[in-house]
C-alpha positions in Angstrom: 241.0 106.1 -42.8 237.9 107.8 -44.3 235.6 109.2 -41.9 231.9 109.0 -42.8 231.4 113.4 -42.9 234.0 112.8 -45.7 232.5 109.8 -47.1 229.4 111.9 -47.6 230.9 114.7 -48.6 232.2 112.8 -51.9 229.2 111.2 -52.0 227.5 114.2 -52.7 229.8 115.0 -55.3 229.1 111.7 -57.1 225.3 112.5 -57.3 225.7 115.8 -58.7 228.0 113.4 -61.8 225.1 110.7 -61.4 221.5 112.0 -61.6 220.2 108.4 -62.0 221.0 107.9 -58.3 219.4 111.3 -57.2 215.8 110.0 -56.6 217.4 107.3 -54.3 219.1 109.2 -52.0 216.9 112.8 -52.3 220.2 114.7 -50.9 219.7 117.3 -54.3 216.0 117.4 -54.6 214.5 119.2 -51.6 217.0 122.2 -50.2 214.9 122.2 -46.8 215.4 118.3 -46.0 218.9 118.5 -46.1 220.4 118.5 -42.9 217.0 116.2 -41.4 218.5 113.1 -44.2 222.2 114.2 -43.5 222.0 113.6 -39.8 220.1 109.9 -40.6 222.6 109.1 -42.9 225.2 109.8 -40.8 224.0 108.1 -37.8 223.2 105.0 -39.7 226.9 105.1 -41.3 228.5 105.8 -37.7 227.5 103.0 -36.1 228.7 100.9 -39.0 231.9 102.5 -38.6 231.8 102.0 -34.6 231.3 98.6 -34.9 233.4 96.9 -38.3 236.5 99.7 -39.5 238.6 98.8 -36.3 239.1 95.8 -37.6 240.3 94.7 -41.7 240.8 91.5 -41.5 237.5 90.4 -41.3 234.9 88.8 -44.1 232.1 90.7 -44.7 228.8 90.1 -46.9 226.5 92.8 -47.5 222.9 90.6 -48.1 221.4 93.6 -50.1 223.7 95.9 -51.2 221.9 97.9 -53.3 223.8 100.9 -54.7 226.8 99.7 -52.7 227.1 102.6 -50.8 228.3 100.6 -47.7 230.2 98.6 -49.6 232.1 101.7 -51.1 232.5 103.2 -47.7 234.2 99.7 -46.5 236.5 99.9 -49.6 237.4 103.2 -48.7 238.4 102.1 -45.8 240.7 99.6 -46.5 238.0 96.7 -45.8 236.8 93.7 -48.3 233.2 93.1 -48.7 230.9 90.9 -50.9 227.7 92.2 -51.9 224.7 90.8 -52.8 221.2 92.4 -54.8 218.4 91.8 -56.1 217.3 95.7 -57.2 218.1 97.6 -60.7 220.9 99.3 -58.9 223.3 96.6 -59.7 224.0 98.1 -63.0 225.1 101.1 -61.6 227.8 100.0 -59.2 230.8 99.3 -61.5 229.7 102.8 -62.6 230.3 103.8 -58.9 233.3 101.7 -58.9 235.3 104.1 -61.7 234.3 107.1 -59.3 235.5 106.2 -56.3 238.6 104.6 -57.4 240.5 108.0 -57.2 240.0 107.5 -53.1 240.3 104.3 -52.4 240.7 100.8 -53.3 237.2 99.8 -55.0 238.3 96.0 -55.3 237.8 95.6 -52.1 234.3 95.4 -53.1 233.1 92.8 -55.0 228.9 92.2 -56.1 226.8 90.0 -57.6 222.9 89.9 -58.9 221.6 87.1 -56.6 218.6 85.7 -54.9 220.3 84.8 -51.0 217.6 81.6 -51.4 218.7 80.2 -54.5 222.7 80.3 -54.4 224.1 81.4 -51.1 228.0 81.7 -49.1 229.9 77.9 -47.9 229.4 78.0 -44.2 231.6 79.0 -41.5 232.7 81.8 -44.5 231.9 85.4 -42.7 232.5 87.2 -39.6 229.6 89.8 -40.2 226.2 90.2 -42.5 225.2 93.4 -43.1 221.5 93.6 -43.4 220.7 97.5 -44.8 217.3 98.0 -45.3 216.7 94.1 -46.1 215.8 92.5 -43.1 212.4 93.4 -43.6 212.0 92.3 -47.5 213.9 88.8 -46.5 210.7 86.0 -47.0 210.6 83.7 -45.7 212.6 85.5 -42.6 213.2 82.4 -40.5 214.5 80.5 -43.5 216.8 83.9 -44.2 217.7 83.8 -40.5 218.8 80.2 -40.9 221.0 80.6 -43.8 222.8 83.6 -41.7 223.4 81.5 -39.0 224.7 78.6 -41.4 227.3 81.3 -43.0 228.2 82.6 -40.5 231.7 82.0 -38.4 231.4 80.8 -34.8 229.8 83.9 -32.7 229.5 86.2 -36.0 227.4 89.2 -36.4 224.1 90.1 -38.2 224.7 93.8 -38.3 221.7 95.3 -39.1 220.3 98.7 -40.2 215.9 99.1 -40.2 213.0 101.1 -39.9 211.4 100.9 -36.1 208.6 98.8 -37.0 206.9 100.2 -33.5 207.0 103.7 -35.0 203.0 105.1 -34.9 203.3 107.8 -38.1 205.4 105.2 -40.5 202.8 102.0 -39.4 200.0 104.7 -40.5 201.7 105.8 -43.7 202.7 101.4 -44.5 198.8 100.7 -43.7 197.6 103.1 -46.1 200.2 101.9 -48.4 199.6 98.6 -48.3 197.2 97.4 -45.7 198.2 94.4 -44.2 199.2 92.7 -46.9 202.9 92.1 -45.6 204.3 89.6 -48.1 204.0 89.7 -51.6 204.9 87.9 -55.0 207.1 89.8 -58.0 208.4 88.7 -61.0 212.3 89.3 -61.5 213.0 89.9 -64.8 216.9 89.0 -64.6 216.5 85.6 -62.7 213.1 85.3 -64.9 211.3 83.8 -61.9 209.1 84.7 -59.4 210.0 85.6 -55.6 208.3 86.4 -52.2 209.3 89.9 -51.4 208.3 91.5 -47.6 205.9 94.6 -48.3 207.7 96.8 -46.4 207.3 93.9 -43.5 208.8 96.2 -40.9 209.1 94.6 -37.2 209.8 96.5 -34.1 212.7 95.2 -31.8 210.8 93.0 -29.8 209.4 91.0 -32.7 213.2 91.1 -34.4 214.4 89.6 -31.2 212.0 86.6 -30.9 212.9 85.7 -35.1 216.5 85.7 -34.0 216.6 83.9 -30.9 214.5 81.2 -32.6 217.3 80.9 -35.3 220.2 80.7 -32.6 221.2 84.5 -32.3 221.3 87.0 -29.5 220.6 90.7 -30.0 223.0 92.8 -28.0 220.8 95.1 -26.0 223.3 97.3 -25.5 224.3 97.9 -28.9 220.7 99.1 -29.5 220.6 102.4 -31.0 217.9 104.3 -32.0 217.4 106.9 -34.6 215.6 110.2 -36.4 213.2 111.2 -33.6 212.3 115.0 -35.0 210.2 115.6 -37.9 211.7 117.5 -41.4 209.6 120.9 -40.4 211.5 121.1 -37.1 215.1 121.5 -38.9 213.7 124.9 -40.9 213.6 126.3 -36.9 216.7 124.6 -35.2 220.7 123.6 -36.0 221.4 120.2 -36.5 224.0 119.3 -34.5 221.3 120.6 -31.4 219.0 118.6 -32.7 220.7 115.5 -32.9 222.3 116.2 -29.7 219.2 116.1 -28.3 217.9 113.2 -30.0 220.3 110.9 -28.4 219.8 112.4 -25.3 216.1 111.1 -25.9 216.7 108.0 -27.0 218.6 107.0 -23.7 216.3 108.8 -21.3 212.8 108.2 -22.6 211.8 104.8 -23.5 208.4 105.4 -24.8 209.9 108.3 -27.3 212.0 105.9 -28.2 209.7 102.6 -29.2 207.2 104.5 -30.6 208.3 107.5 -32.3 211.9 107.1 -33.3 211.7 106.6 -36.8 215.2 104.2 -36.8 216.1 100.8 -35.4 220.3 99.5 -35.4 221.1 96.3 -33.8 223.4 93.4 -33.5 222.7 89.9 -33.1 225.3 87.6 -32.2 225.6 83.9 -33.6 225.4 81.4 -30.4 228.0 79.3 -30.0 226.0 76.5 -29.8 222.5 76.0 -30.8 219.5 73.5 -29.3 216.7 72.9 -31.4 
């Protein structure tokens, strides 16, 4: 079994061998941000780990896989997952493939370039979807909703991985960045069509948990975990382990802190076993 500190350790290995993927995850760039992304990456790759690597024999589809990182980490672990993108990454990943092959068995991972509303999984074919900063690009959401459910085996999982759309500093920074213009239009030049695309359409849980109990789905409210509460200037004056101690010391004892100033959201919604519409 490959725990996720060793995961990243090699991880950080392959960037240093792969500069392309350096702006991405911003591990090599900034000295002084180190441990503030290490601790999110972590976090976000634990509770993967504390939900899925107990159990291999289970289907898994990665609905925005990007680099395949999660994917990777999967293989590494002896567990088979299907990816799916739509970004420029996907030309990377069989690049990916030929490093990580000296750890683990990369076959386990398989990917393709695909739009989930044009060609998507038979139902009844997955246990879990892993949503990894998707959910909130997924347009239109309650059609994407509907095709999880569809795929989905009776009471799968949406596992997914988002930014707290409650959050005040990151709905500041989105607003400047793009008003309120929350769903846009882009031209892919691989499926040489146009497709709706969420603007960074971030949701907080509340709003998460109305989309999913419309489509037949039941967020686990005790599987809630949120994550990255302390600014990057506050690591240059503490240890990181403290702080992230702390932070989930926070996240349990303070509900304010936590639905307006965490910066992560992680949640699991459960298929219902039978749906009334």
């Amino acid at each position: 079994m490959m725990e996720p500190d060793k995961f990243f350790n090699l991880l950080i290995k392959e960037l240093e061998m792969q500069p392309e993927m350096q702006p991405y995850y911003k591990f090599l760039d900034n000295k002084s941000s180190w441990h503030f992304r290490k601790n999110y990456f972590l976090e976000r790759l634990n509770y993967i780990q504390n939900q899925i690597i107990n159990n291999k024999n289970i289907s898994i589809w990665d609905c925005g896989c990007g680099y395949g990182t999660t994917c990777l980490f999967l293989a590494m672990n002896g567990i088979k997952t299907y990816g799916t993108t739509l970004e420029f990454y996907y030309d990377t990943i069989q690049k990916r493939k030929d490093y990580w092959k000296d750890f683990g068995d990369v076959s386990l991972f398989t990917c393709t370039y695909e739009n989930l509303f044009d060609v998507h999984p038979t139902p009844n074919s997955f246990d879990w979807i892993i949503v990894q900063d998707t959910l909130h690009h997924l347009e239109p959401i309650n059609n994407a909703l509907e095709i999880f459910n569809t795929v989905l085996k009776e009471n799968g999982k949406v596992l997914v991985i988002e930014e707290n759309g409650n959050n005040i500093i990151q709905r500041l920074k989105l607003f400047k960045y793009r008003g309120n213009k929350r769903i846009i239009s882009i031209w892919d030049e691989k499926l040489q069509k146009n497709i709706l695309l969420g603007n960074e359409n971030i949701r907080s849980l509340n709003t998460w948990n109305e989309l999913f109990e419309k489509n037949g789905f039941t967020i686990n409210k005790n599987e809630v975990q949120y994550i990255r509460y302390y600014l990057p200037t506050i690591y240059k004056f503490s240890n990181a382990e403290k702080l992230l101690i702390k932070e989930r010391q926070i996240q349990k004892s303070s509900n304010f802190r936590k639905e307006y100033f965490f910066f992560g959201l992680n949640f699991i919604a459960q298929k219902n076993s039978s749906i009334v519409r």
